[in-house]
Every structure is written in C-alpha cells, then in structure tokens.
BAFILO-7158 format. One line per field, with one value per residue (C-alpha): chain; residue in one letter; residue number from 1; x negated, y negated, z. Coordinates in Angstrom, 1 decimal. Example, Ala and Ser with C-alpha at 12.3 -4.5 7.8 and 13.67 -1.06 7.14 Angstrom:
BEGIN
chain	c(A/A);
res	c(a/s);
n	c(1/2);
x	c(-12.3/-13.7);
y	c(4.5/1.1);
z	c(7.8/7.1);
END
This chain:
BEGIN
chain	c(A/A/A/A/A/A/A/A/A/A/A/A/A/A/A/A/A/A/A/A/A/A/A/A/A/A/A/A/A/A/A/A/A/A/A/A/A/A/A/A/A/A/A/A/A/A/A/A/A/A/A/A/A/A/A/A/A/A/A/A/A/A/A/A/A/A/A/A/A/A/A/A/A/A/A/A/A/A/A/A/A/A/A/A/A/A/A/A/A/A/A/A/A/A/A/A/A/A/A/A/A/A/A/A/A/A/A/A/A/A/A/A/A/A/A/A/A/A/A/A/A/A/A/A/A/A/A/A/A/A/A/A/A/A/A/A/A/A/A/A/A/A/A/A/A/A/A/A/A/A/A/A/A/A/A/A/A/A/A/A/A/A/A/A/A/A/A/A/A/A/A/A/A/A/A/A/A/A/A/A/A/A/A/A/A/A/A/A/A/A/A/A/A/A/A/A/A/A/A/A/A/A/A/A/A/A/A/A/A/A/A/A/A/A/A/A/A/A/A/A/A/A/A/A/A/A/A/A/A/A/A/A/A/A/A/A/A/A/A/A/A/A/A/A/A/A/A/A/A/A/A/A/A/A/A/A/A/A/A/A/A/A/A/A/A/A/A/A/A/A/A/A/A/A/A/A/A/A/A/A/A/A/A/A/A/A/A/A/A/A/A/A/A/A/A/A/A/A/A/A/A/A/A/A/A/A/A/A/A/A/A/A/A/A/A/A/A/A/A/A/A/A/A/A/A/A/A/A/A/A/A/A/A/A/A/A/A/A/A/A/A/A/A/A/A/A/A/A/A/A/A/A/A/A/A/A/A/A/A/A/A/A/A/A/A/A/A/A/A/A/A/A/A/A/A/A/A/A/A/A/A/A/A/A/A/A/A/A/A/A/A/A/A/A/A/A/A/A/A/A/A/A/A/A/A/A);
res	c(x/x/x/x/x/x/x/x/x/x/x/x/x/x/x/x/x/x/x/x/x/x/x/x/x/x/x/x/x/x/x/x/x/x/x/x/x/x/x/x/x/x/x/x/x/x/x/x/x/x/x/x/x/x/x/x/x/x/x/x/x/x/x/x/x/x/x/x/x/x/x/x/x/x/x/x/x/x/x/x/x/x/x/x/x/x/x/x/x/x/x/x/x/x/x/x/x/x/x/x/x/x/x/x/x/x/x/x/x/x/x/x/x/x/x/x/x/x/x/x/x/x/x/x/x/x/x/x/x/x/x/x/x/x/x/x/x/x/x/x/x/x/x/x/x/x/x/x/x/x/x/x/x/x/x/x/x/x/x/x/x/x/x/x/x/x/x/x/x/x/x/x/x/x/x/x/x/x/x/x/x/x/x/x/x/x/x/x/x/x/x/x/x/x/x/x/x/x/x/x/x/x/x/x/x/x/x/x/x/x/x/x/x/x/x/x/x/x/x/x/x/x/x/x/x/x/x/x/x/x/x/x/x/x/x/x/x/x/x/x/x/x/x/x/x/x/x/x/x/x/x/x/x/x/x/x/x/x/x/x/x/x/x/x/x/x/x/x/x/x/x/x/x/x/x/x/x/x/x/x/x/x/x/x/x/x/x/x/x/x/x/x/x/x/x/x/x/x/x/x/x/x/x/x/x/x/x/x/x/x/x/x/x/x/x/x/x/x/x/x/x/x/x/x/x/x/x/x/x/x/x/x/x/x/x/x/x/x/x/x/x/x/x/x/x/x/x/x/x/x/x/x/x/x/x/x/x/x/x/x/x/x/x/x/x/x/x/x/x/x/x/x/x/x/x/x/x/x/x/x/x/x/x/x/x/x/x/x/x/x/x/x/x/x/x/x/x/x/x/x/x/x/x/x/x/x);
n	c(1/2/3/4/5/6/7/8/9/10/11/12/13/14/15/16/17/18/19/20/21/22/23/24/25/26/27/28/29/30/31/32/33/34/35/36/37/38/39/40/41/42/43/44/45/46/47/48/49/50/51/52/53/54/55/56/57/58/59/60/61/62/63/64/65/66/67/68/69/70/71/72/73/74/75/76/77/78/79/80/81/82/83/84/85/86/87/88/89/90/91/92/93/94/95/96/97/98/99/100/101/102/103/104/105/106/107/108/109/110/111/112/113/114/115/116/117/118/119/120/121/122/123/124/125/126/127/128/129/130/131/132/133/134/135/136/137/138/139/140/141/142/143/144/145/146/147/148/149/150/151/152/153/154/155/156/157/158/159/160/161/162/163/164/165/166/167/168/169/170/171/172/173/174/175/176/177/178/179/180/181/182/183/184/185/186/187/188/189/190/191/192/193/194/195/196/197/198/199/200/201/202/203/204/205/206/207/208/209/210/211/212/213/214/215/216/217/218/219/220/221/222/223/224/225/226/227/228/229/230/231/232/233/234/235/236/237/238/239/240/241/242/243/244/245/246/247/248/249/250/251/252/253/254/255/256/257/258/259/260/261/262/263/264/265/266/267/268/269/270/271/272/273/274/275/276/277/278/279/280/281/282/283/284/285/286/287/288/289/290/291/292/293/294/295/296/297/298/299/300/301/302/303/304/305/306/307/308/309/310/311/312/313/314/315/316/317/318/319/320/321/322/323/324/325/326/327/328/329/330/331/332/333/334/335/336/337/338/339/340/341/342/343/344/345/346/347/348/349/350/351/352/353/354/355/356/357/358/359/360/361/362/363/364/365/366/367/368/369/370/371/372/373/374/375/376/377/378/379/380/381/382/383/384/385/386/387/388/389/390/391/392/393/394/395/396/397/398/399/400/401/402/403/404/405/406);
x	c(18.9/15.4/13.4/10.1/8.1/9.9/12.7/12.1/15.4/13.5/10.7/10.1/5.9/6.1/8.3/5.5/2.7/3.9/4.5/1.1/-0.4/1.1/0.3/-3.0/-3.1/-1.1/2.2/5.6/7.8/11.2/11.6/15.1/16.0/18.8/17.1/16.1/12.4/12.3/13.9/12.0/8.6/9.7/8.3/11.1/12.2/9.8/7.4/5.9/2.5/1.3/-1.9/-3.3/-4.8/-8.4/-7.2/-4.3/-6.7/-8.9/-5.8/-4.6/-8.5/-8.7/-5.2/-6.4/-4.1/-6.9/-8.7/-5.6/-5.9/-9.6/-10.0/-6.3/-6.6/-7.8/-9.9/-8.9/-12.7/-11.7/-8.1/-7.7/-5.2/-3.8/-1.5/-0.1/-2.6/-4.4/-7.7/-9.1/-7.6/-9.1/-10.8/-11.6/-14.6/-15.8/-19.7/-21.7/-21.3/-18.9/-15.3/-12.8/-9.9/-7.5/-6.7/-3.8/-1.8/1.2/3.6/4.6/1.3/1.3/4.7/3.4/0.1/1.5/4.5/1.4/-0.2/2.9/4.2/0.4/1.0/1.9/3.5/5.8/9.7/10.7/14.4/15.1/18.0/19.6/22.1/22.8/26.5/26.0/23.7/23.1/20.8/20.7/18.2/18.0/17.0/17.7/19.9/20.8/23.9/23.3/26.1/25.4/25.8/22.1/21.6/18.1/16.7/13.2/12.5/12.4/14.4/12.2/14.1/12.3/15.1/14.3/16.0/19.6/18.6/21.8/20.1/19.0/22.8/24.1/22.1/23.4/20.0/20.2/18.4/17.8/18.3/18.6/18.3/15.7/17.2/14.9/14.3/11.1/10.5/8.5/6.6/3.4/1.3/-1.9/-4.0/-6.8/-9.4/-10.5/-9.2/-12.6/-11.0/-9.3/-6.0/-3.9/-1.4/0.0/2.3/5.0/7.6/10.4/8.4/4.8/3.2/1.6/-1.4/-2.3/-5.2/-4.6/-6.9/-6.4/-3.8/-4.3/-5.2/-7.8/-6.6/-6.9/-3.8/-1.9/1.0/3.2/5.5/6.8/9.2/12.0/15.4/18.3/20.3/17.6/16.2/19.5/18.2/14.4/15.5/17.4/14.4/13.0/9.6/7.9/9.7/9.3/5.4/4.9/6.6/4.2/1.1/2.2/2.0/-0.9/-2.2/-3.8/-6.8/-6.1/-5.4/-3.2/-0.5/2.2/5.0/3.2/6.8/10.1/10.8/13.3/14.2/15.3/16.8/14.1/15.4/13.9/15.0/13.5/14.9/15.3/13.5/12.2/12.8/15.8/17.1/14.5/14.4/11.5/12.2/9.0/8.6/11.2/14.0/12.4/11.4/11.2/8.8/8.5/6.0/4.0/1.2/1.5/2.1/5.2/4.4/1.1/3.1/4.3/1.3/0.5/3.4/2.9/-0.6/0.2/3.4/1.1/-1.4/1.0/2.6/-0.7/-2.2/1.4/1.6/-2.2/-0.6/2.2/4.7/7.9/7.6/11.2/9.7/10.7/7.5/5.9/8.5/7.6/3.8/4.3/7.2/4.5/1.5/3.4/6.1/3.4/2.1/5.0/6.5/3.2/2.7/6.7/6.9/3.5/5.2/8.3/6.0/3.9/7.3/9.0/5.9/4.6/8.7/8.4/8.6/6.5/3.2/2.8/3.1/0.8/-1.9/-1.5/-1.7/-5.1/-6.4/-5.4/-6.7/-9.9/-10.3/-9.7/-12.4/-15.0/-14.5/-15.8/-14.8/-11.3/-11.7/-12.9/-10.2/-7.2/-9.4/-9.3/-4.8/-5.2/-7.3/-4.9/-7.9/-6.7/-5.4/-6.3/-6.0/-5.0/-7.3/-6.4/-7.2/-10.7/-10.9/-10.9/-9.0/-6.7);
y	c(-16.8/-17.5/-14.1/-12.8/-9.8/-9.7/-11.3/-11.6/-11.9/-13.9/-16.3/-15.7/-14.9/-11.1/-11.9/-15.6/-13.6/-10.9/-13.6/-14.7/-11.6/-10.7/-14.2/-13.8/-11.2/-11.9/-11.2/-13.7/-13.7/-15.8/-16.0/-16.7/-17.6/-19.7/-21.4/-25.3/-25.5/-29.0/-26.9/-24.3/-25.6/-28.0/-27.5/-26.7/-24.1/-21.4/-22.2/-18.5/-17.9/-14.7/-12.4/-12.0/-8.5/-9.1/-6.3/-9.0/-12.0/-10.4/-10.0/-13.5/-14.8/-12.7/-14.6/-17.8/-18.8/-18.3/-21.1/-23.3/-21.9/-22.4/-23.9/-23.6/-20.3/-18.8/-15.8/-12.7/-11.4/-8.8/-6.9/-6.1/-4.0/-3.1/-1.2/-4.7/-5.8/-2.7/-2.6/-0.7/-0.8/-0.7/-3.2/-3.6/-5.1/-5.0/-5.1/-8.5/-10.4/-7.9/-9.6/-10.4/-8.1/-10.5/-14.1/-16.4/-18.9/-20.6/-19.3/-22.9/-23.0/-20.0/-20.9/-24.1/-22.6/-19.8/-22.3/-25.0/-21.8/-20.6/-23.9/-24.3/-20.9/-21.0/-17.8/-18.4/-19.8/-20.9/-20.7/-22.4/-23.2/-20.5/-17.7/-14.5/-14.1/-11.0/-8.1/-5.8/-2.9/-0.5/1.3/-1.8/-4.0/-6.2/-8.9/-11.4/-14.1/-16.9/-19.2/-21.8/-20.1/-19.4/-15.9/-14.1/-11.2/-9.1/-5.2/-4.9/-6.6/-6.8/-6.8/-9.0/-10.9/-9.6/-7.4/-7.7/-7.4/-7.7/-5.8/-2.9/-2.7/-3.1/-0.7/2.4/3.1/4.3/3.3/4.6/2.0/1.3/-1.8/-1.8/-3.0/-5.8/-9.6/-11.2/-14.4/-17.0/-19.7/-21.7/-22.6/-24.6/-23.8/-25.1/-22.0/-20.8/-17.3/-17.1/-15.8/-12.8/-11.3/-9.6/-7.0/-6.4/-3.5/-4.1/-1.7/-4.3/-4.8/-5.8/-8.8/-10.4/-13.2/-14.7/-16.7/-20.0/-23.3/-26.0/-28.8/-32.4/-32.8/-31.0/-28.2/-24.1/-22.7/-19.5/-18.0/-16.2/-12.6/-11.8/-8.5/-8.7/-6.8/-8.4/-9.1/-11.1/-13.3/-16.2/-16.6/-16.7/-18.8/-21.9/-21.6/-25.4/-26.2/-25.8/-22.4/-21.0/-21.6/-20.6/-17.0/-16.7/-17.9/-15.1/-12.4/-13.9/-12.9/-16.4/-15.6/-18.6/-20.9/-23.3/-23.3/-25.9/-25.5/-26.8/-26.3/-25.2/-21.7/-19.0/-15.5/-12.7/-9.3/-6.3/-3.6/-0.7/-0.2/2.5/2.7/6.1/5.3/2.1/2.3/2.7/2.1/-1.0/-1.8/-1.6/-3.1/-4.9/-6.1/-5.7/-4.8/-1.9/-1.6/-3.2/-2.3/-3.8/-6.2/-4.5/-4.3/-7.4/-5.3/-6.3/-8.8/-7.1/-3.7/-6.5/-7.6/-3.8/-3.3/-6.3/-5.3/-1.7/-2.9/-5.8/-3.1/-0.7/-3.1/-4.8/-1.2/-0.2/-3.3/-2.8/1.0/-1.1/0.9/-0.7/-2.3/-0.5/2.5/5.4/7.1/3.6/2.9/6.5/5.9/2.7/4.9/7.7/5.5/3.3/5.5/7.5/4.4/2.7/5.7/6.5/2.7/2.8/5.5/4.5/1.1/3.0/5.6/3.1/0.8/4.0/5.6/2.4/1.5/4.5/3.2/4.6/5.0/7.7/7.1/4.0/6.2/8.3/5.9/3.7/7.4/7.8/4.2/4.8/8.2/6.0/4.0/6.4/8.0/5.8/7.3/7.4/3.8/2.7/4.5/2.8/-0.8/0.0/0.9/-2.7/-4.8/-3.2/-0.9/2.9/5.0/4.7/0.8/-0.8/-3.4/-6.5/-5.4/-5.0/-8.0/-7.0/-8.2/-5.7);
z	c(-47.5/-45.9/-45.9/-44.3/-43.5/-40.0/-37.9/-34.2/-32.1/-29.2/-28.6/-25.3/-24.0/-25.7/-29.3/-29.9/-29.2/-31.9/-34.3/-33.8/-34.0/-37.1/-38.9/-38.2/-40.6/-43.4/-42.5/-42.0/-39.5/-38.4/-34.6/-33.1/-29.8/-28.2/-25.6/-26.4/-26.2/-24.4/-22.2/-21.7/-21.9/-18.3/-15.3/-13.4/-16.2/-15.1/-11.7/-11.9/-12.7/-14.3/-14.0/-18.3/-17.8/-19.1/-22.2/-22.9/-22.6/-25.0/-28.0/-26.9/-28.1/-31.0/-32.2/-31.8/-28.5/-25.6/-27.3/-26.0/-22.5/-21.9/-18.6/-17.5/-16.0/-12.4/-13.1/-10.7/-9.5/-6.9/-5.7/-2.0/-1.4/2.3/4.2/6.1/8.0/8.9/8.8/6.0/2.5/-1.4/-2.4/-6.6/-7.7/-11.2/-11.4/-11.0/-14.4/-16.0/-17.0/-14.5/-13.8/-15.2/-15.7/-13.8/-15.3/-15.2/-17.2/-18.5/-19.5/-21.7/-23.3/-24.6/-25.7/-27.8/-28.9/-30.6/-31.6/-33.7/-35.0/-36.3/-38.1/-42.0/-41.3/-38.6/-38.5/-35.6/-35.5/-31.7/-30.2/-32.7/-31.9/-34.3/-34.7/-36.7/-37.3/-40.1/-40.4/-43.3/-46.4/-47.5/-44.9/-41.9/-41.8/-39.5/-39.8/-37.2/-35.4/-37.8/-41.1/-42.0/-43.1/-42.7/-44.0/-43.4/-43.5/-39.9/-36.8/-33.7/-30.2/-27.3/-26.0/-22.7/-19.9/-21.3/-25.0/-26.9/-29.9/-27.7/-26.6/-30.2/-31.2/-29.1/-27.4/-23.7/-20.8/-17.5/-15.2/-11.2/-8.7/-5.9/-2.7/-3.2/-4.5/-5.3/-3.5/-5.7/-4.6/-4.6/-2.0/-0.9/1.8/3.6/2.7/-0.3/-1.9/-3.6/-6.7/-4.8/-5.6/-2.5/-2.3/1.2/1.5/4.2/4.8/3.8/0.5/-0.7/-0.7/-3.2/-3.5/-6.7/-6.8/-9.1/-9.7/-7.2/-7.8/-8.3/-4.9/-4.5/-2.3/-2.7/-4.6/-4.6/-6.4/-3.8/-4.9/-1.9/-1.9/0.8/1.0/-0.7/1.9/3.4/0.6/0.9/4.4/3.9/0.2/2.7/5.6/5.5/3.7/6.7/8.7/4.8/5.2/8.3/7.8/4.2/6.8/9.1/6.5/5.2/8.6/8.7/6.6/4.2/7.3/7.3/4.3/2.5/0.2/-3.2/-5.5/-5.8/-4.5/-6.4/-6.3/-8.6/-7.9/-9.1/-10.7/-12.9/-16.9/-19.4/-23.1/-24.0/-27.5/-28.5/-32.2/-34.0/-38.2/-39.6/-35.5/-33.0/-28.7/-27.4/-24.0/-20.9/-24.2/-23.9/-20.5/-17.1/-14.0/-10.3/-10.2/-7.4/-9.6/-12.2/-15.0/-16.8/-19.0/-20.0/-20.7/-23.3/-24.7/-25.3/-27.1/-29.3/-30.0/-31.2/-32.9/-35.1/-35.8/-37.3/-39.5/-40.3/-41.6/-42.4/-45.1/-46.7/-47.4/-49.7/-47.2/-46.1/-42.9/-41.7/-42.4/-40.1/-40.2/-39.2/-36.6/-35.6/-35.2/-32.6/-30.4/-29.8/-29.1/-26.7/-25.1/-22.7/-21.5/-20.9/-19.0/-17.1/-16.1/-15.1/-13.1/-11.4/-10.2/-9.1/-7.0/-5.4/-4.2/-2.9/-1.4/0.6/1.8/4.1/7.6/10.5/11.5/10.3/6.7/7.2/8.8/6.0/3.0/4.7/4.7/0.9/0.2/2.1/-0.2/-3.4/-2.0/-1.7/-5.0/-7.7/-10.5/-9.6/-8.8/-11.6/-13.7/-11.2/-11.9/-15.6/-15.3/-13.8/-16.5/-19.3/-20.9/-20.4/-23.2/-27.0/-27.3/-29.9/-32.1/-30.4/-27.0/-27.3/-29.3/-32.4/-35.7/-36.9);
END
C-alpha cells in the first residue's frame, strides 16, 4: 500500500497545481487521473488558451511553476467592455507600471509546465493513466483501490476531477445545477492589427463575445483567442461554416477593429452550463475546482476560482500539519468550506447575473446597461474594486496569492 499526506483523484490544471503547492511545503501527495499524459499534453488535446488572474500568477511563481512559463504568456494590460458595438462601454486600466490584470496562455502550455514542475517534486506521485475502482472513507482514513490492484492510502481524498466528479457524486453531495441555452465557440485567430495587449468582452444579445489577446505565432502575425457565446441550436451551423465564412462572421463582430482576420487552428465548442456543490467538504474529503463548482465564462473566472481554492486548501493543510492535526480533520475541512464558499458563490452568481442581465433583447435594455457601464466608469472606486474581482485579489486571500510562502 503506497501512502502519503494526500490523494488527489485528478491531475487536471487545479488538482497539479495543489500537488505543487503542497510539496512545496513539506507535504506528499499521490495524484490519480485516467487520461494518458502523451495524450493530454498534444496540441490537438486542448486548443484553448486561458487568462492566469495576476492573484493566480502570483501563487503559480511562489510554487516554482511561473519560472517554466516565463516568456510564454500574453500579459492582459487593459479590459474594454461594450454593449455590442455601441459606443461607450468600461474600459479597465490598472495604473502605468502596476501589474497586469492577468496573464494569457495556452492551456497546453500550462499542462506541461505544472506536469515538469510535479514530476521534478520529491513529494509528488503521479499515478497517470490510472482509474480508482473503489473508494473508502472512514475515522481512519482515506483509501483508494485502483483498476489495477494498487491500493492507496492518505488522511484526506481531494476531489478535482472536474465538472462530472465521480467522487462528488459518490459522496452524496448536492448541486444546484442548470444549462444555459448556450455554447462557447473556440477558436484562434490572427489578424493584421495589433490588440496592443487588450482584452474584449462584447455583449450581444445571442451571447458575449470574447477577445483574448495572446503572443503572435511563428509567423509573425497578431494573435487572439476567440470565446464566442451563441445559442445552441446555432453553434453546429457556425461549427461546419468554411475557414473563411467562419472568419469573416468573427471579423464582423469584431466590428473590424483588428482588420483583416484568418483561422489560425482548429475550432470546438462546448455546451455552458452553471453547477454549485452544496458543500465542498465531506468525511476526510474536500472538492476543488469545477467538482465543486462551475461558472459561465463571461468573465474568465473559472479556472482561477480554481486556483483560489487550491491556494486556501494548501494553506490550511500546510498550518493544519505544523499544528500535528490530522489532515482529514473536520474542523480543518471546516476552516477551507467557510473561507472559500462566499467567494465561490459571490463570483457564481455574479457570472450568472451578468449572462442573464446583458441577454435581454431590445434597445432598451442596451440604453440602459451603456448608462450603467458609463456610471461604473465615472466612479473609481467602484472600478477599481470590479478590476480587483477581475485580477483574483478581493476577499481575505490566501498566502499564495500575494506571493507569499505558506
């Protein structure tokens, strides 16, 4: 029986940065997952690109991954955010010289760098392709039986497998749950201006928008990572539309600002839909990630809610362990579901305001939103508290976050 300080049932972005986190300071982890990591780490596995909160890009230094990432990433220096293509809108734009709001990269990019990162660990068991057959949670432990006959065994079982967590749903916890009448549309594209570092939301009524600023290909040309909302029964049309009908439509809601624009990759799509665990904790078990909850990605905040989680999660176990306390302690388990459920229910219902309150048709509701956006605009203070939502630095943060070891 092979035992550590932890077992991680998946070794996706969220459950490898955990491990990471938690080696850094002492403590052992074994990470399961059945998905083969040659296959994984391919380009055609995962084409998305993802914007690091600057918050998140902070813990992912302090852990020793940024250092792997230097260079590969577009920084996000301002936000414009519009009703269509109205004139008017918010713009965010963090002082001259201050940090950027976030950092884009290819998610390929990240999975490789925080794979390297944990197979240099001396705390870290990577248990890949692996499947647990069985599941055991009791007073004296956690323990996990996999397909092929290995048994582990660790104080505490962490759940990051992702939307359709089979531990969540083995472990009786409820969700509240709902589909959008929506799918995201991903793609990259070049074009022949420069985004000067500028992120874009575009709120149409059929769904926003999204413009992701990343580094320039091989070739030389401006980049961007497309998330473009439409309803369902649309996106198997717009999905078969030829490279080049498929970039003219994005240059048409692009409004032409980024002239002319090119494919640059495969395209895919995904249904959106809205999950909230009712409690993230359960006996020796703690959900991190979208096992515990999952947001539209109007405002890029999924896989940082994520992060957050794993940062609060290491710290309590880090501080949990110096206190010689068992690391499936209820009262620990207790400390991470109040710091994180308030956040992760503000940020959620946030997401779910904003997709409902800007799909309401008419003029209007547009006249009345550029008038709302316009008020944002004027009144820094609130601004600056809606730019610091987006970087990932509201709340009581956790160590990692601001950069911090534990």
């Amino acid at each position: 029986m092979t035992q550590a300080d932890v077992i991680i049932l998946g070794g996706g972005l969220v459950g490898l940065t955990l491990a990471i986190a938690l080696d850094r300071h002492g403590l052992s982890s074994i990470v399961v997952d059945p998905a083969d990591p040659q296959t994984t780490l391919s380009p055609q596995y995962d084409g998305r690109a993802t914007a690091v909160a600057s918050a998140s890009w902070r813990m992912l230094e302090a852990i020793g991954v940024g250092e792997r990432l230097q260079g590969h990433g577009c920084p996000i220096r301002s936000i414009r955010v519009s009703d269509g293509l109205e004139p008017g809108g918010l713009v965010f734009d963090p002082p001259a010289g201050d940090d950027p709001l976030g950092i884009m990269f290819e998610n390929r990019l990240l999975r490789a760098a925080l794979r390297d990162t944990a197979l240099a660990a001396k705390n870290i068991e990577l248990v890949m392709p692996a499947r647990p057959a069985e599941t055991v949670r009791d007073g004296s432990g956690a323990r996990v039986a996999l397909e092929d006959g290995r048994l582990l065994a660790a104080p505490l079982l962490v759940g990051a497998e992702g939307r359709g967590s089979p531990t969540r749903e083995a472990a009786g916890i409820p969700i509240a749950r709902w589909s959008y009448d929506h799918a995201a549309i991903i793609a990259t594209v070049t074009h022949e201006r420069s985004h000067e570092n500028v992120a874009y939301e575009i709120f149409y009524p059929a769904g926003p928008f999204a413009i992701l600023p990343m580094l320039p290909g091989t070739d030389g040309l401006g980049r961007s990572a497309i998330v473009w909302s439409v309803k369902a029964d649309d996106a198997p049309a717009i999905l078969g539309l030829p490279d080049r009908a498929m970039a003219a439509e994005i240059e048409k809601r692009m409004g032409g600002f980024l002239g002319k624009v090119e494919l640059a990759g495969p395209r895919a799509s995904y249904r959106l839909g809205f999950h909230h665990a009712a409690t993230i904790t359960g006996e020796r078990l703690a959900l991190v990630g979208d096992a515990a909850h999952g947001i539209h990605p109007i405002a890029g905040q999924g896989l940082n809610l994520g992060f957050r989680d794993a940062a609060a999660l290491a710290q309590v176990l880090v501080e949990g362990s110096r206190l010689g306390l068992d690391l499936g302690d209820a009262q620990l388990l207790s400390r991470y579901e109040r710091w994180r459920s308030l956040d992760t229910l503000m940020v959620a219902a946030a997401t779910d305001g904003l997709t409902r309150l800007y799909g309401i048709p008419g003029r209007t509701a547009s006249a009345i939103r550029r008038f709302g956006m316009g008020a944002v605009q004027r009144i820094r203070p609130l601004k600056d508290q809606l730019m610091a939502e987006a970087r990932g630095e509201s709340g009581e943060l956790p160590l990692l976050l601001r950069g911090l070891p534990i």
